[in-house]
C-alpha positions in Angstrom: 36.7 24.0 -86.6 38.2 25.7 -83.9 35.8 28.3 -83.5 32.6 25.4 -83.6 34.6 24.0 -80.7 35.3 27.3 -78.4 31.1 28.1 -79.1 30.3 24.6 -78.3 32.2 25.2 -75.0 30.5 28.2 -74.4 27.3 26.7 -74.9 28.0 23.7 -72.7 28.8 26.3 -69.1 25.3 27.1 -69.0 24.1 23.4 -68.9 27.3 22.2 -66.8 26.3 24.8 -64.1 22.6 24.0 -64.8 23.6 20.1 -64.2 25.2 20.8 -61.2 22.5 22.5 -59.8 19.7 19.8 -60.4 22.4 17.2 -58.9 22.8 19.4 -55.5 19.0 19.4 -55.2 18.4 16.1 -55.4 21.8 14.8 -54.0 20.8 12.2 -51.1 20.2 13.7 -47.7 22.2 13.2 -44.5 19.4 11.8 -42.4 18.2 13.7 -39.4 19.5 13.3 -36.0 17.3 11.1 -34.0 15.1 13.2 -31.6 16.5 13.5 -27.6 14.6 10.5 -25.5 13.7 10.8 -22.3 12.9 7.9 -20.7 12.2 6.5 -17.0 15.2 3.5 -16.0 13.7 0.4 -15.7 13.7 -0.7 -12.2 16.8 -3.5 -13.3 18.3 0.4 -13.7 18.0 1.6 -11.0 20.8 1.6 -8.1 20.5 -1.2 -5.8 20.2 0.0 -2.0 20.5 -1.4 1.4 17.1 -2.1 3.9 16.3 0.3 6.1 17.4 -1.3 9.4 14.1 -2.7 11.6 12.3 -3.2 8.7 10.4 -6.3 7.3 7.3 -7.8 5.2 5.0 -10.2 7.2 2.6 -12.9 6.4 0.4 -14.1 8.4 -0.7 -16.7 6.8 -1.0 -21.3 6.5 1.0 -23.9 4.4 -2.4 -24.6 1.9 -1.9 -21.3 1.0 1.9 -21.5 -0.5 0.4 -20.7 -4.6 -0.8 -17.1 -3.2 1.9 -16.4 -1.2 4.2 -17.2 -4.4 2.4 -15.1 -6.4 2.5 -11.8 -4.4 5.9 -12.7 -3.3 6.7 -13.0 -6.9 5.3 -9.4 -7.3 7.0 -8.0 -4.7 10.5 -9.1 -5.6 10.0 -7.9 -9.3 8.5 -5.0 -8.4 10.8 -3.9 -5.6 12.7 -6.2 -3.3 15.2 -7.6 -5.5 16.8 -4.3 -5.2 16.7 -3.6 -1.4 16.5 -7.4 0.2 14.0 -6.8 3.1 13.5 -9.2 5.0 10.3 -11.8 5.3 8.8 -13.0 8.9 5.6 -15.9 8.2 3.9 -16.1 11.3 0.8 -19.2 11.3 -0.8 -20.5 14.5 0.0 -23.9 12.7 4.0 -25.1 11.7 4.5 -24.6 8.3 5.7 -27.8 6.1 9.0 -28.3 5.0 8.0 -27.7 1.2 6.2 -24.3 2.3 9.7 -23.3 3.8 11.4 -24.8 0.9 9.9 -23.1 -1.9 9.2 -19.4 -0.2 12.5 -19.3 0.2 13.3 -20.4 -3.6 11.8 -16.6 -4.2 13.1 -14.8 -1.5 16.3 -12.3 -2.2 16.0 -11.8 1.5 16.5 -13.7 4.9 13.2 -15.3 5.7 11.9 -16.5 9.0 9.2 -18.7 10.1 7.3 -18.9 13.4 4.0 -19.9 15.2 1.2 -17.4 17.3 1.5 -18.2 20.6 -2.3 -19.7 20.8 -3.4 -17.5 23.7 -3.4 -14.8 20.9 -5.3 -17.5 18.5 -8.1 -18.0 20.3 -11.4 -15.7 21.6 -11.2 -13.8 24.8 -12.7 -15.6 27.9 -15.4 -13.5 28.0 -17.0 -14.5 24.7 -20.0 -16.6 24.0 -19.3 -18.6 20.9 -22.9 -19.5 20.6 -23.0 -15.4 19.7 -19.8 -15.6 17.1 -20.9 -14.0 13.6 -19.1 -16.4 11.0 -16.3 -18.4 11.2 -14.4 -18.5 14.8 -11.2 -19.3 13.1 -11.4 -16.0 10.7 -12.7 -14.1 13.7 -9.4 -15.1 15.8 -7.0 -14.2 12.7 -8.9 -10.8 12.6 -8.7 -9.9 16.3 -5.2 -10.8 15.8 -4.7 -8.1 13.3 -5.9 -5.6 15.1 -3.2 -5.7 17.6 -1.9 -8.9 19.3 0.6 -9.4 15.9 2.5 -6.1 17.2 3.8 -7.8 20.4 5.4 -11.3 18.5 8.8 -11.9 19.8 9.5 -12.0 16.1 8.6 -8.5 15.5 10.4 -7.6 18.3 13.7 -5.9 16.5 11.0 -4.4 13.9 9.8 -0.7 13.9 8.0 -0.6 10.7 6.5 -3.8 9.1 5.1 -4.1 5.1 2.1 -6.6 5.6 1.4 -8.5 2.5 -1.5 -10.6 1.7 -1.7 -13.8 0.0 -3.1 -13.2 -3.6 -2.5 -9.6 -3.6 -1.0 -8.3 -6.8 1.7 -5.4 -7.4 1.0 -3.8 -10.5 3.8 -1.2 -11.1 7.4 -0.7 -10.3 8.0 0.5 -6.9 11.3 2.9 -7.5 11.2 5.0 -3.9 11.4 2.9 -1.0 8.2 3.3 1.0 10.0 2.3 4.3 12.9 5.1 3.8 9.3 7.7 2.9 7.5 6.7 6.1 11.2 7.2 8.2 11.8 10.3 6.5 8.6 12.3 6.6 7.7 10.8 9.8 4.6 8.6 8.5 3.0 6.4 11.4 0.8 4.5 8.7 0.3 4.4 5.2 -2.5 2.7 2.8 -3.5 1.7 -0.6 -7.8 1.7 -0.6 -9.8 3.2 1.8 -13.2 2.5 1.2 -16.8 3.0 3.6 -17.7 0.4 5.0 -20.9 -1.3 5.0 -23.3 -0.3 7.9 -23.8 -4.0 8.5 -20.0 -4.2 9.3 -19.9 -1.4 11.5 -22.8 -2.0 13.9 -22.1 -0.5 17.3 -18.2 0.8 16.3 -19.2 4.2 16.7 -21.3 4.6 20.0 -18.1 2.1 21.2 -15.9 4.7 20.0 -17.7 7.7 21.6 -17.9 5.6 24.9 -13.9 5.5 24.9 -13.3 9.2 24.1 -16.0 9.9 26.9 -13.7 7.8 29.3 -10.5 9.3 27.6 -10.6 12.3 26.0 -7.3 13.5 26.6 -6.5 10.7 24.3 -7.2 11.8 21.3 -6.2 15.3 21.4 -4.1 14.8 18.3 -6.5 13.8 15.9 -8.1 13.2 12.2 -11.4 12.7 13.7 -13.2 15.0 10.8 -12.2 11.7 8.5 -14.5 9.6 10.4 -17.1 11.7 11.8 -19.0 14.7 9.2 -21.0 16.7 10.8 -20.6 14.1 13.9 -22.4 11.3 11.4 -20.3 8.1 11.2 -18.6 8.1 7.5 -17.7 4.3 7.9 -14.1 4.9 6.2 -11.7 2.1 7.0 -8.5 0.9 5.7 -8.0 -2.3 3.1 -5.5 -3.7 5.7 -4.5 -6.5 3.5 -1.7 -4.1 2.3 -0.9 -1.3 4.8 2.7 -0.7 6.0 2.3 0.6 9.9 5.2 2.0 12.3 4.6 -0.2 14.8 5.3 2.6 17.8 1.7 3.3 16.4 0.2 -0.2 17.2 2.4 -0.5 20.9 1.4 2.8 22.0 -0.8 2.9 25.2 -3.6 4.8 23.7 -3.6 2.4 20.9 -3.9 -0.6 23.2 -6.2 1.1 25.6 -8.7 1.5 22.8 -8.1 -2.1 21.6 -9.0 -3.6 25.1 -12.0 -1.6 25.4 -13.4 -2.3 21.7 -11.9 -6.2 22.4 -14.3 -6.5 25.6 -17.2 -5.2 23.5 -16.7 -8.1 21.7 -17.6 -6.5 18.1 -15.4 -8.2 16.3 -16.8 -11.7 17.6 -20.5 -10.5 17.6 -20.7 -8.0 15.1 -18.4 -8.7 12.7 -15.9 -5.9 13.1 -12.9 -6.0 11.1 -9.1 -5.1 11.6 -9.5 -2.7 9.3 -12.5 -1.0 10.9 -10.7 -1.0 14.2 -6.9 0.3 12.5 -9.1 3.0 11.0 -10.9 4.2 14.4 -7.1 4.2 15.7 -5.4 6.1 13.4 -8.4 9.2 13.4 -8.5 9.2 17.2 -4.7 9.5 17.8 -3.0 10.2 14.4 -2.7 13.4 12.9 -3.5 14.0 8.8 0.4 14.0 8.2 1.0 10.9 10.0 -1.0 9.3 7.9 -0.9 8.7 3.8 -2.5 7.3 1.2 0.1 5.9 -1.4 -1.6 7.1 -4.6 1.3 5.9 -6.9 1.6 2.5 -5.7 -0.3 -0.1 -7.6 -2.0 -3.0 -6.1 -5.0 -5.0 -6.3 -6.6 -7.6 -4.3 -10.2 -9.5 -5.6 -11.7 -6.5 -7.2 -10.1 -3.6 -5.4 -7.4 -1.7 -6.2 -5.4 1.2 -6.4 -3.6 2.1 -9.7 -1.8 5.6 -10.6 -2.9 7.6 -13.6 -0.4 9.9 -14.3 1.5 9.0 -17.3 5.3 8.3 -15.7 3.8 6.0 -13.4 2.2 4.3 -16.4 5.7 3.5 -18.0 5.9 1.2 -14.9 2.7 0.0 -14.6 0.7 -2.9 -16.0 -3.1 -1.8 -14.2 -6.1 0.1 -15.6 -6.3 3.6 -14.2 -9.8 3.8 -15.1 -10.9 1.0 -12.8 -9.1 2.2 -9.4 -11.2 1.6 -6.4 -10.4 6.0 -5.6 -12.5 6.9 -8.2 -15.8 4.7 -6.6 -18.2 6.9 -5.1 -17.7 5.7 -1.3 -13.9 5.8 -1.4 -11.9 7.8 1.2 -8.8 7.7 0.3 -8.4 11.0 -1.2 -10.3 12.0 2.1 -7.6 11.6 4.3 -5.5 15.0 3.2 -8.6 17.1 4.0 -8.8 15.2 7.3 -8.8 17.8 10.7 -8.5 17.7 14.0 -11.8 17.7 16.3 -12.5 19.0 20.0 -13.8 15.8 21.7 -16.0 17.6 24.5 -17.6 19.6 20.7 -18.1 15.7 19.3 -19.5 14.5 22.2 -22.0 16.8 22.5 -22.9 16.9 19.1 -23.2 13.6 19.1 -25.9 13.3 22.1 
């Protein structure tokens, strides 16, 4: 009996270790550590920051028009401002009501002030015949305005850079730098979302008007991006989409800067010809900015009507809610890209060329 036993043992080691074996195989498994993730912080992550001093966002813009101005306000504080508190300045050649005041500054994170155009900058020049106006007076006056007059409000007057926001205009991704502390530090004069040709039609008479003024001043433009505006001394058309556009405003108060204003303003282009802002901020910034003074703001996104600019790249993506695919840049008559090839031209060599 004893010996059955000590062979039964014996017997049973080869199936115990056997046993043992399975049960290690197909013993449960510690999971797996979870794999590393990088991620971009949210912009409620990232590290709130003070304005840069002399810095604001400006309207220019009427009470009936309080829904738009929400919205982009709306944008703008998501998107950026509720983590750096610039200021707002509204300028309107009318007073604003009580429940615009009220309910812009229900969104604001920031001080906000309110003021009207002096109405000698609201109106056309003396010399104009208003029989000859193209369009609407009113939106002629509000354009002439933007292409210089706004610099000089006593509002502004503490301000070296201002962020010019349009009602309606839509932010589409996460601002994280501060495009006020970019244009300080690398010494930007202007920057811009869309830069598009214009049509002729728009245009008419900009460019012999320009070419007058550089004939009259060509030590003006000695500094220049002129090859941005003029291939092979033809007239590309590019202009700025000025309903976003953040300008140093040393730019717009410079003499050269008014000197070509008052010329092109007694032309009277933008009263008979239908010359925008944006056509004359464009001629400006080629005549007396050089290519690094100037940039286009590839990752920002924004749209306004059909237009827009929206980033690509896949980090900017995690912040955005816009359709690379659709950007205005990738349209055949856009310049924005344009701008970085951009050089300087001899004036006497443009001049002749153009003849």
């Amino acid at each position: 009996m004893a010996y059955v036993t000590r062979r039964a043992v014996r017997l049973s080691v080869p199936a115990l270790m056997l046993t043992l074996f399975l049960f290690w195989l197909t013993r449960p498994q510690a999971p797996a550590p979870p794999p590393a993730i990088h991620y971009t912080p949210t912009l409620s992550q990232l590290p709130t920051r003070a304005p840069l001093p002399h810095s604001c966002f400006l309207f220019v813009t009427r009470t009936m028009s309080l829904t738009k101005v929400r919205r982009t306000m709306f944008d703008i504080e998501q998107r950026f401002n509720r983590r750096h508190r610039y200021p707002y300045v509204f300028l309107s050649e009318h007073p604003f009501s009580d429940e615009f005041q009220t309910n812009v500054r229900a969104l604001a994170s920031a001080p906000v002030r309110f003021a009207l155009i002096d109405q000698e900058d609201w109106q056309a020049p003396a010399w104009i015949n208003h029989d000859r106006v193209r369009g609407d007076a009113g939106f002629r006056n509000m354009v002439r305005y933007w292409a210089a007059p706004f610099a000089g409000h006593p509002q502004l007057a503490g301000m070296r850079r201002v962020w010019r926001l349009e009602p309606g205009a839509h932010y589409t991704c996460d601002i994280a730098e501060d495009p006020f502390r970019q244009m300080s530090a690398h010494q930007w004069l202007y920057a811009f979302a869309v830069s598009l040709e214009a049509l002729p039609t728009a245009t008419r008479g900009l460019w012999p008007a320009a070419l007058a003024f550089l004939a009259q001043h060509p030590s003006a433009a000695q500094n220049n991006s002129l090859s941005w505006l003029a291939s092979q001394a033809r007239f590309t058309g590019c202009q700025f989409l000025t309903n976003f556009e953040l300008v140093d405003l040393a730019f717009i108060r410079s003499q050269p800067y008014q000197m070509l204003f008052d010329f092109l303003d007694r032309q009277a282009g933008i009263y008979y010809d239908g010359w925008s802002d944006a056509a004359v901020r464009a001629l400006a910034a080629a005549m007396f900015l050089a290519p690094a003074q100037v940039k286009w703001l590839h990752a920002l996104g924004y749209q306004h009507d059909a237009l827009s600019n929206c980033p690509a790249d896949a980090e900017s993506q995690k912040r955005c809610h816009c359709d690379p695919a659709k950007s205005s840049h990738l349209l055949p008559m856009s310049c924005s890209a344009r701008y970085a090839n951009a050089t300087s031209l001899d004036i006497h060599t443009l001049l002749l060329k153009s003849t």
